[in-house]
Structure formats: structure tokens, C-alpha cells
BALOBA-1460 file (C-alpha; in Angstrom, 3 decimals):
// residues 238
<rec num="1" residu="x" x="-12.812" y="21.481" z="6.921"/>
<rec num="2" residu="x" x="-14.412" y="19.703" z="9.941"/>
<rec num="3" residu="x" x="-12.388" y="17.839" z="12.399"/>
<rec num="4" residu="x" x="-15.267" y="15.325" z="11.356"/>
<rec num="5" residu="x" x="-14.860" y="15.246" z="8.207"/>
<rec num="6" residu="x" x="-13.581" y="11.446" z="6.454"/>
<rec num="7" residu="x" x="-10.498" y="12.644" z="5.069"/>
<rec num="8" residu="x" x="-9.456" y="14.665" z="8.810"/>
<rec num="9" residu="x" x="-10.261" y="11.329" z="10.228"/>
<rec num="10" residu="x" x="-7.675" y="9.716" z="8.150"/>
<rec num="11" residu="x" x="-5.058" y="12.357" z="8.120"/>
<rec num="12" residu="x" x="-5.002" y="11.704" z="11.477"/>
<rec num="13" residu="x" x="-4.998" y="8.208" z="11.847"/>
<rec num="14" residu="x" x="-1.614" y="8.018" z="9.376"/>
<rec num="15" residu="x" x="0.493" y="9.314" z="12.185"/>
<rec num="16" residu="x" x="-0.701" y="6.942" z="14.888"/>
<rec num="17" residu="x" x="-0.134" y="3.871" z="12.526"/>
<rec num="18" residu="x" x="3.151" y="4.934" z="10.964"/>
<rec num="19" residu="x" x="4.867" y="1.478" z="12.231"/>
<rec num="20" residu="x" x="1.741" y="-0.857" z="12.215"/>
<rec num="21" residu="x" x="1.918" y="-4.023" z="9.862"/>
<rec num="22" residu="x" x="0.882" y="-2.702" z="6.340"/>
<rec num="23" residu="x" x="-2.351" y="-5.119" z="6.347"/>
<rec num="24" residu="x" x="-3.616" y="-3.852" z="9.671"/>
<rec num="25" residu="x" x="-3.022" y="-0.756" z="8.298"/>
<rec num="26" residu="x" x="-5.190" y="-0.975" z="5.802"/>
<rec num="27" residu="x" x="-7.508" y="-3.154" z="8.113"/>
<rec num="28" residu="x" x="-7.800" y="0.487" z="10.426"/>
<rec num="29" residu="x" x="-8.292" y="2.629" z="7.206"/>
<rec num="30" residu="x" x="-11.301" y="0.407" z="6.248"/>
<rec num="31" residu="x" x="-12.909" y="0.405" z="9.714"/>
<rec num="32" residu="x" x="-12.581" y="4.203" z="10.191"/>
<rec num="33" residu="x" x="-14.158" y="4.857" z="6.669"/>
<rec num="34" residu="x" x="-17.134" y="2.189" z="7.214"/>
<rec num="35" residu="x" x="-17.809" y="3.312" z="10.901"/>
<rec num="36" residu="x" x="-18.067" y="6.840" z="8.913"/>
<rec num="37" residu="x" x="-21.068" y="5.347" z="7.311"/>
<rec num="38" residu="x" x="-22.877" y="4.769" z="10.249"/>
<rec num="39" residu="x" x="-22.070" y="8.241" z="11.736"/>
<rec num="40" residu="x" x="-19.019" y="6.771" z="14.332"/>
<rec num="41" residu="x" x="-16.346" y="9.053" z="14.025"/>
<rec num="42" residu="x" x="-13.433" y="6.932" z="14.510"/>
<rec num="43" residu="x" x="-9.512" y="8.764" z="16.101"/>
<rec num="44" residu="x" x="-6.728" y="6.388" z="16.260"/>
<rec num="45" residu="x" x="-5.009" y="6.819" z="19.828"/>
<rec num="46" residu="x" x="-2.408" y="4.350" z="19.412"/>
<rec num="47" residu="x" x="-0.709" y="1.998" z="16.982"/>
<rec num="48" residu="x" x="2.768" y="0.230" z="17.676"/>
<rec num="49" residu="x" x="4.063" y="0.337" z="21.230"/>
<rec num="50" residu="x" x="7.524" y="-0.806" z="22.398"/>
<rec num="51" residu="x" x="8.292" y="-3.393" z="24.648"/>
<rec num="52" residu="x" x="9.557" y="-0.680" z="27.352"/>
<rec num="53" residu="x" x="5.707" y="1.112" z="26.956"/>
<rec num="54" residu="x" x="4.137" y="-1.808" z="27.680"/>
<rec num="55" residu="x" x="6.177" y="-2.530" z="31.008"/>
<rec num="56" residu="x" x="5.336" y="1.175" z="31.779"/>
<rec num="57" residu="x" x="1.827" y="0.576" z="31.384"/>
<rec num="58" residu="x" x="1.939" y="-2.533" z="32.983"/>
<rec num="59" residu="x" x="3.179" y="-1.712" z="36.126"/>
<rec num="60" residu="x" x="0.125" y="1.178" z="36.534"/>
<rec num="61" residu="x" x="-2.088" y="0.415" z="39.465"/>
<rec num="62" residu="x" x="0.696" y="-2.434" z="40.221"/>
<rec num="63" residu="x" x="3.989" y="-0.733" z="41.756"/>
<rec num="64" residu="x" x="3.175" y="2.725" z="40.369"/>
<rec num="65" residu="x" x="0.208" y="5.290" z="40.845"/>
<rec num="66" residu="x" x="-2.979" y="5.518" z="38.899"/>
<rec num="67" residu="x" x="-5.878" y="2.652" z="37.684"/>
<rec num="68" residu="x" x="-4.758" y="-0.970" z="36.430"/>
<rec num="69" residu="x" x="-5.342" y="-0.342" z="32.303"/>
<rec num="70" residu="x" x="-3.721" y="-3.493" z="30.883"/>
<rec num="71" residu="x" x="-2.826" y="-7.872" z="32.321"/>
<rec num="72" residu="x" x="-0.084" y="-7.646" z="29.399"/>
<rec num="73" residu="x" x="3.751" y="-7.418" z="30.119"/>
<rec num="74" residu="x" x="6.008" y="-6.026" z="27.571"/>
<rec num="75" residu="x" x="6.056" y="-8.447" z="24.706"/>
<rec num="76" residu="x" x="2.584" y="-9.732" z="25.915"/>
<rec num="77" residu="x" x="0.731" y="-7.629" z="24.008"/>
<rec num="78" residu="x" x="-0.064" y="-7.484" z="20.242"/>
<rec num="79" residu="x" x="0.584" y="-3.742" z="19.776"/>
<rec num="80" residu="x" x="4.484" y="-4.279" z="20.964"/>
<rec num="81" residu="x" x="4.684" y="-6.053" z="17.628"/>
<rec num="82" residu="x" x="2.573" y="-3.334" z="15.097"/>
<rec num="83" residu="x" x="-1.019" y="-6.157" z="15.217"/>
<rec num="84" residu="x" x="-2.707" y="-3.576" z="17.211"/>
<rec num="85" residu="x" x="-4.359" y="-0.347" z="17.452"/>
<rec num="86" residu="x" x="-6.720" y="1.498" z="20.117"/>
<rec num="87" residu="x" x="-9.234" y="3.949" z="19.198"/>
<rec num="88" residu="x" x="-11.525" y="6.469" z="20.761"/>
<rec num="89" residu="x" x="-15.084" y="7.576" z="19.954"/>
<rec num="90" residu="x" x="-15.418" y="11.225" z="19.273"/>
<rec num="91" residu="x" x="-18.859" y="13.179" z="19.547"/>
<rec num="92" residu="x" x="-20.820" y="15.114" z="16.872"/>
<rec num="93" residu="x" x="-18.650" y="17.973" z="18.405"/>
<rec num="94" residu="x" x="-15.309" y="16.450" z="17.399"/>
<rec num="95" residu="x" x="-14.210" y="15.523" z="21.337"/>
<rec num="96" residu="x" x="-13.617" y="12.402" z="22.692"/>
<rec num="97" residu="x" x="-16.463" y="10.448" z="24.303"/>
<rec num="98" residu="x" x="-15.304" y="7.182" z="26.217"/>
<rec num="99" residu="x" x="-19.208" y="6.948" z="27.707"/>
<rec num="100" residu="x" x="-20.056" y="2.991" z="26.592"/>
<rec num="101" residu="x" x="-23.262" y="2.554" z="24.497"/>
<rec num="102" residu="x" x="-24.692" y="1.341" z="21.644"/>
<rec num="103" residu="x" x="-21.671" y="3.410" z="19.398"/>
<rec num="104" residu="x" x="-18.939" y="0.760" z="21.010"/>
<rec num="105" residu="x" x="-20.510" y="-2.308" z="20.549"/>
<rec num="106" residu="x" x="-21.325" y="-1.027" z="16.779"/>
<rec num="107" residu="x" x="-17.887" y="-0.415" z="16.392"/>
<rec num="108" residu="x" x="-16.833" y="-4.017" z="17.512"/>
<rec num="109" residu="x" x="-18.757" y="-5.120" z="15.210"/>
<rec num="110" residu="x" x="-17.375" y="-3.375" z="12.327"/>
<rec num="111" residu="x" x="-14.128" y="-3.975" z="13.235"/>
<rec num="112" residu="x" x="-14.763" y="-7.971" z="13.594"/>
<rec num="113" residu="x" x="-16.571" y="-7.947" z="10.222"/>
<rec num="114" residu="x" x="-13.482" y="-6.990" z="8.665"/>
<rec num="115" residu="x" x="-11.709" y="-9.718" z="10.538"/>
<rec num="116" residu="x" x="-10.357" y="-7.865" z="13.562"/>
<rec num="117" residu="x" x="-10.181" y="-9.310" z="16.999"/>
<rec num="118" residu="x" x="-12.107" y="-6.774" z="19.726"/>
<rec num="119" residu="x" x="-11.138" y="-6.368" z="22.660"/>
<rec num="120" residu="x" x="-14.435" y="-5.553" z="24.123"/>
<rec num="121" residu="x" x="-15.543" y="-9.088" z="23.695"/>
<rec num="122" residu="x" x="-12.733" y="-9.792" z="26.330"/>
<rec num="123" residu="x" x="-13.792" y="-11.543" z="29.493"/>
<rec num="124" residu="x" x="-10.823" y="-10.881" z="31.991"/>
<rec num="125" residu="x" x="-10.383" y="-7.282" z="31.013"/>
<rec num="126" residu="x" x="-12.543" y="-5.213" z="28.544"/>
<rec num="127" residu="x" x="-10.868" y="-3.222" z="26.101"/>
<rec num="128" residu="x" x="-13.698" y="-1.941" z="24.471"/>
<rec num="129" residu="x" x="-10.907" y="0.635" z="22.266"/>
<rec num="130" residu="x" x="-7.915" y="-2.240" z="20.840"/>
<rec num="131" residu="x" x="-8.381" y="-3.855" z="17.800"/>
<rec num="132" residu="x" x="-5.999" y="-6.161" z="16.517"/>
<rec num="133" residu="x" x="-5.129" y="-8.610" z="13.652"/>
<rec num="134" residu="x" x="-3.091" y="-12.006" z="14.767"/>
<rec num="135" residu="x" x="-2.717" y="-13.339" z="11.639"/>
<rec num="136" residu="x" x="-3.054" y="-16.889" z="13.676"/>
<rec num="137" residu="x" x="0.613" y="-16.028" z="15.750"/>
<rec num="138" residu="x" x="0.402" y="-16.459" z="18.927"/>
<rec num="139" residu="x" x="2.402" y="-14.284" z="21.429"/>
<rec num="140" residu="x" x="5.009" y="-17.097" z="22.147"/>
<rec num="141" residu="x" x="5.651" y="-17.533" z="18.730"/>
<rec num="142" residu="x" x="5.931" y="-13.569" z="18.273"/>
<rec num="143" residu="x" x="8.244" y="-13.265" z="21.049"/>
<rec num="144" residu="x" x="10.114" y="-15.822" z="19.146"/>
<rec num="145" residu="x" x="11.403" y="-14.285" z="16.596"/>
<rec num="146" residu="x" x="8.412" y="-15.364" z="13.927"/>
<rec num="147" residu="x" x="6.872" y="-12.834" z="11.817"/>
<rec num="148" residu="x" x="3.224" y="-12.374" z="9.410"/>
<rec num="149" residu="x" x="4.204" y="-12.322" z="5.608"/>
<rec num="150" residu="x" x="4.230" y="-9.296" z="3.911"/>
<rec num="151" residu="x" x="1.613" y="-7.848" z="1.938"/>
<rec num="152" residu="x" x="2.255" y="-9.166" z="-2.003"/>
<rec num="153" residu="x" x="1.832" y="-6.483" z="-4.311"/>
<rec num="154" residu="x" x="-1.489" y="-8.059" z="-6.031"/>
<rec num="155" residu="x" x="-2.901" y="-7.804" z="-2.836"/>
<rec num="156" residu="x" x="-2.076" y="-3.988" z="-2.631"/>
<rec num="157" residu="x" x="-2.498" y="-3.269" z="-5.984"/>
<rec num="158" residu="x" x="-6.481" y="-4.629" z="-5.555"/>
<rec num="159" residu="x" x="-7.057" y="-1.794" z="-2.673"/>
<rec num="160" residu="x" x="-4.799" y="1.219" z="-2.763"/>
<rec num="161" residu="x" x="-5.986" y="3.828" z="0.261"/>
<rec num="162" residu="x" x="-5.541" y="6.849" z="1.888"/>
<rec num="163" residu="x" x="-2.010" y="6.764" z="3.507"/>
<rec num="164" residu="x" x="-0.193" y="4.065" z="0.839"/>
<rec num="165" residu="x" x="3.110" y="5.362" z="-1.141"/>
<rec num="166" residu="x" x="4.667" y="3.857" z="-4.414"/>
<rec num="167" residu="x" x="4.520" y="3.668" z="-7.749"/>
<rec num="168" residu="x" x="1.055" y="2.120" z="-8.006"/>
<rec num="169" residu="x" x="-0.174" y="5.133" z="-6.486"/>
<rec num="170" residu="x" x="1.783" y="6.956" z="-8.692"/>
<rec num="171" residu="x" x="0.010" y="5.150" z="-11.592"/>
<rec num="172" residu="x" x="-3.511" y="6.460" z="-9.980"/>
<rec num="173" residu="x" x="-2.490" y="10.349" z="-9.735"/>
<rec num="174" residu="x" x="-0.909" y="10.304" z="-13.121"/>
<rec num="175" residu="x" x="-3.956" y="9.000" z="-14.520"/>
<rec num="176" residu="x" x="-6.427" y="11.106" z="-12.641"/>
<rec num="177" residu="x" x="-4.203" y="14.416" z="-13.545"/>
<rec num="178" residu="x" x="-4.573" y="13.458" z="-17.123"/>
<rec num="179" residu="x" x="-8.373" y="13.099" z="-16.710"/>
<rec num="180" residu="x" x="-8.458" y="16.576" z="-15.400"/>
<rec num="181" residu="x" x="-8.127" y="16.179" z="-11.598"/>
<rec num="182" residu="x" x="-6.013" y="19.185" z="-9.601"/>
<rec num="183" residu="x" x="-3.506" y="17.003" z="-7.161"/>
<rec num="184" residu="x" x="-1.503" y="19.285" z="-5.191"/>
<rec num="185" residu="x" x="2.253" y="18.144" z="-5.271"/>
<rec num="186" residu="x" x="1.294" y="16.641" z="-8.474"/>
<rec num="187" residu="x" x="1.919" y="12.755" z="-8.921"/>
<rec num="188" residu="x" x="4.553" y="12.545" z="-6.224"/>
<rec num="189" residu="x" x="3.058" y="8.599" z="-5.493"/>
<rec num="190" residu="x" x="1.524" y="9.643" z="-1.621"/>
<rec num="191" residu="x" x="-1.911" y="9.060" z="-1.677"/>
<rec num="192" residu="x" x="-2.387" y="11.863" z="0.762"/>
<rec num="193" residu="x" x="-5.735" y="13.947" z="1.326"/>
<rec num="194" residu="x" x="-5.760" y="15.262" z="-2.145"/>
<rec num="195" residu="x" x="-5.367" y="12.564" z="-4.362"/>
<rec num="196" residu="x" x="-8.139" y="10.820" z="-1.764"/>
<rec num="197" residu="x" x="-10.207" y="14.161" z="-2.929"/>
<rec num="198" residu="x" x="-9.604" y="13.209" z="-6.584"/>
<rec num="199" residu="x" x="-10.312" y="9.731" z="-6.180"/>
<rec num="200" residu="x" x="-13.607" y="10.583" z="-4.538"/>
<rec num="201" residu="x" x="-14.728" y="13.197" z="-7.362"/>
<rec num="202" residu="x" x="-13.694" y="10.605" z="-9.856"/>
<rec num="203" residu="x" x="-16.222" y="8.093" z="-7.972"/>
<rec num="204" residu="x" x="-19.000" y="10.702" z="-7.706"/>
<rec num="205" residu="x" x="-18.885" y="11.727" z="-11.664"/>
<rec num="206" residu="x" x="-18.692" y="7.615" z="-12.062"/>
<rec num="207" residu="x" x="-21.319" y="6.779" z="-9.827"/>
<rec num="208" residu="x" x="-19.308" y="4.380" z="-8.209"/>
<rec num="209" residu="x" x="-19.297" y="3.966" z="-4.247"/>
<rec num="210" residu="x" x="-18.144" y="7.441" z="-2.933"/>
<rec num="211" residu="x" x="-15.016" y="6.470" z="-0.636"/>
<rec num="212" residu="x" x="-12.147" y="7.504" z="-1.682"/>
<rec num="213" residu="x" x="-10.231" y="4.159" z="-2.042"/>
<rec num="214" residu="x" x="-9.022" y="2.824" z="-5.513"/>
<rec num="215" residu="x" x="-10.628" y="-0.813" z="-5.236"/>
<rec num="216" residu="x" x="-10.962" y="-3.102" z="-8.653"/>
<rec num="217" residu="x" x="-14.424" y="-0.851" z="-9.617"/>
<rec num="218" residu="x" x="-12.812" y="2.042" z="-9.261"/>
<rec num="219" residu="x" x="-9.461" y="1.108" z="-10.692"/>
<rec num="220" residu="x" x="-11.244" y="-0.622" z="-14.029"/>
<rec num="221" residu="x" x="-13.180" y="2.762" z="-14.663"/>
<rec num="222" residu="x" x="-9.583" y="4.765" z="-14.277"/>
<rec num="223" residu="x" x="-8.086" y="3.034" z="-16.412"/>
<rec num="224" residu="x" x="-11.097" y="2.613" z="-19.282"/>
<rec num="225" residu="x" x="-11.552" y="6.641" z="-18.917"/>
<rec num="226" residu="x" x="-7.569" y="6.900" z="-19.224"/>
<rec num="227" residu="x" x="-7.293" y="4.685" z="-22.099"/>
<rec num="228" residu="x" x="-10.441" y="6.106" z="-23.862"/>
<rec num="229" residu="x" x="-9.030" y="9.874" z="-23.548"/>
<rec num="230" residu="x" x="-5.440" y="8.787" z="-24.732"/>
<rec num="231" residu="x" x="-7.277" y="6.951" z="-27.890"/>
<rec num="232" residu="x" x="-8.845" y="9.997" z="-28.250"/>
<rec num="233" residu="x" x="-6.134" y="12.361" z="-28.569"/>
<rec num="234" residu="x" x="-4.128" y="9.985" z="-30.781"/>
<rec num="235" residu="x" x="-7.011" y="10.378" z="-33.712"/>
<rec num="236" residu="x" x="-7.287" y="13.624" z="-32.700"/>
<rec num="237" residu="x" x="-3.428" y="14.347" z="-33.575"/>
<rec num="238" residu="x" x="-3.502" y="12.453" z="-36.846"/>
């Protein structure tokens, strides 16, 4: 499979935002599938950073060698408290292009039409790669002590992607399995790369959008499909 390819892409990106806020999670597995669309090929560099990181990078071009890469202190910056991730571009060869053009400011707008901040629209600094989500806290009152809310289960249960665990994705492999889907590991509730591979055959055979996330379409016609079969084999067993 292509280093290219959607679900690669997203394999990837699960490391980089293992302790990112679950909602800018999701926020980063949206953008990398809909820059996919328009033939950006998305890597996630960098997710949560500790306090002691930032200082590090901080101090670059300041008191130690190299080029000045950030204004933000440790605890100045959103990533230092899982709001932020950088990216890189990759080219149609799979390796990392950082030349700016008409790909960057494509991907800022992506990401802000999903509601992330850019940093490329910065004025004092450009960071055409960091992305983050504030959920209106400021870095005062993050350094505070205050936190965002938690994601409430309706709201995960309406958009279950690549990378989520629990029973609700249990709920979705059990269902696909029973409508004939292969799942390797069976319905062990990680929506990993094949259970993304099931949900996208589902979509295909459905004509539903092909993206291999379980929105409210997708998760009406699983169920409807699920509860038509099991009707099905209860007549068929009387």
C-alpha cells in the first residue's frame, strides 16, 4: 500500500496525536481526509508538547544554536496543553515538501473551515504548519489550571473515525462482521485500518460518501442493513 494512500496517512497521524484533546483529534482526522480530496497529502509532525519542549525550542536562535522557530515560552503555546498540532506537506512521491505555494494556503483553508485556527494567517511569526483549536481559552486561563469539556458521548457517537476505541466502535465492527465484512482482530472496539477498510466497502456497496468515517448516513444504513439481515434470519429459522 502507498505511503499515500488515506488510510497510511491516518495510521500515521494516530501516533503523533496520541495525547491531543479528543475533539482536536478528530478535528486533525477530518482535515487530513478532506485535504485528501483535493490531492494534499497531509503527515502529522507533532501533537502535544511538554512544557520543558517548548523552553527547548524556545531558547533556539536565542541562547542556543540554530534559526529562531517559535515567540512562545513553555506554557505559551497551545500544543503544551494537547490544542495543537503541526503538519507537513508531502509530495506525489511521499517526501516532505516545506516549499510554500498554493498547497499551504489550501490547506489553511481547510483547516479553518473546520474551525481551526492557522497559523499561517499569523502576522508576527508565520507558522504556515500548526493548527490548533482554543475552544475560546486563552493561555492565561490554561496556565491556570482551566480546562475544555470533554467530548459527550452523543457527540462521538454522531462521528466515530479512524483512531477512536470503545464500545460504540465495537457496536460498528460487530455489525459490519455480521453483514459479511473480514475485520482482522475481529470486533476488538479499535477502529484501526481495517475496520476503516470495512467501513469504506460498506459506503461504496451503499453509495454513500466513500470515507471511511461512521457519520449519521453511514451509521443509519448499518444499522437498517443489520436489522434487515437479523429479521431475515429470524423468519428464516421459524
Amino acid at each position: 500500500m502507498s505511503d499515500l494512500s488515506l488510510d497510511k496517512l491516518l495510521q500515521k497521524a494516530e501516533n503523533k496525536l496520541q495525547d491531543v484533546h479528543e475533539i482536536v483529534q478528530e478535528k486533525a482526522y477530518d482535515f487530513i481526509g478532506q485535504a485528501y480530496k483535493e490531492s494534499i497529502f497531509v503527515s502529522i509532525t507533532e501533537g502535544f508538547r511538554s512544557i520543558e519542549h517548548q523552553h527547548r525550542l524556545y531558547s533556539q536562535g536565542r541562547t542556543t544554536p540554530g534559526s529562531i522557530v517559535t515567540n512562545a515560552k513553555g506554557g505559551y503555546s497551545y500544543h503544551n496543553y494537547g490544542l495543537a498540532f503541526d503538519i507537513a506537506l508531502l509530495d506525489n512521491d511521499g517526501k516532505v515538501d516545506w516549499t510554500i505555494d498554493r498547497r499551504w494556503n489550501k490547506a489553511g483553508e481547510i483547516g479553518k473551515r473546520i474551525g481551526l485556527e492557522w497559523g499561517g494567517d499569523w502576522t508576527s511569526l508565520k507558522d504556515y504548519p500548526h493548527f490548533q483549536y482554543t475552544f475560546g481559552l486563552s493561555l492565561s486561563e490554561l496556565r491556570s489550571g482551566k480546562v475544555p469539556k470533554k467530548q459527550t458521548p452523543k457527540a462521538s457517537s454522531m462521528l466515530i473515525k479512524y483512531g477512536d476505541r470503545g464500545n460504540h466502535v465495537q457496536l460498528i465492527q460487530r455489525m459490519l462482521i455480521h453483514l459479511g465484512y473480514s475485520l482482522f482482530g475481529g470486533a476488538d472496539g479499535i477502529f484501526g485500518s481495517s475496520t476503516f477498510k470495512a467501513v469504506k466497502a460498506f459506503q461504496q456497496t451503499l453509495y454513500l460518501q466513500v470515507d471511511g468515517i461512521v457519520g449519521p448516513k453511514t451509521l443509519e444504513k448499518l444499522y437498517n442493513n443489520f436489522n434487515k439481515t437479523m429479521f431475515q434470519i429470524t423468519i428464516k429459522n421459524r
